[in-house]
C-alpha positions in Angstrom: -12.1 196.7 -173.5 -9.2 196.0 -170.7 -8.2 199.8 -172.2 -11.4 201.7 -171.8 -11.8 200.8 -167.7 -10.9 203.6 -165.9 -11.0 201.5 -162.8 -9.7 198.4 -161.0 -12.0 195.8 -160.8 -11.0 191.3 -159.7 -7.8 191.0 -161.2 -7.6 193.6 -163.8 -5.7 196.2 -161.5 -4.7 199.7 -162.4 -2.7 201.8 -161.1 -3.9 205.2 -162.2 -7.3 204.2 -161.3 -7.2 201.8 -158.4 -10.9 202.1 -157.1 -14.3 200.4 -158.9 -16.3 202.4 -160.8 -19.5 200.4 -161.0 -22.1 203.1 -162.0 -19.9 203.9 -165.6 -18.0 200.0 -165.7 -20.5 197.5 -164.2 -21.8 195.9 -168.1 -20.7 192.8 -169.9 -18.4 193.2 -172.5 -18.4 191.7 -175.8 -15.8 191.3 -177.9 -15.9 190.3 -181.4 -13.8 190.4 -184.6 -16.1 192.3 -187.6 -15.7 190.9 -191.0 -13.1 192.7 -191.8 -10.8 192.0 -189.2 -11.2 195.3 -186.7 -11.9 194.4 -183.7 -15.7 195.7 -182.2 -16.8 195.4 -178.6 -20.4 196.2 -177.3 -21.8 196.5 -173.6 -24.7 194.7 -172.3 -26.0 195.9 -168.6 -25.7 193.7 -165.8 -29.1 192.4 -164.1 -28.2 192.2 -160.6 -30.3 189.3 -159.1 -29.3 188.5 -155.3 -25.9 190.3 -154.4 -25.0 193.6 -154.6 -21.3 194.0 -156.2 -19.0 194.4 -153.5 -15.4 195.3 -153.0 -13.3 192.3 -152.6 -10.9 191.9 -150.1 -7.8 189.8 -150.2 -4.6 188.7 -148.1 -6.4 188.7 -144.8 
């Protein structure tokens, strides 16, 4: 799933895409290994509860 985000988001950073894209990446992801061995992953959306994501800030 690390290959799909088009976006840096905590400590998965990318340089090609170095801002959050929360309206297309903001989801769980779900990895799991199908019977035969491929790899499958699946989205679940993300119930935000009491804080809005944020960007975070760090060094300061």
């Amino acid at each position: 799933s690390a290959l799909e985000r088009r976006e840096s988001r905590g400590s998965h950073q990318r340089t090609d895409h170095p801002g959050r894209d929360d309206g297309a990446f903001l989801k769980h992801s779900l990895a799991y290994r199908s019977a035969d061995g491929r790899p499958r992953v699946e989205y679940l959306p993300v119930k935000i509860t009491r804080w809005p994501p944020g960007q975070r800030v760090y060094g300061r």
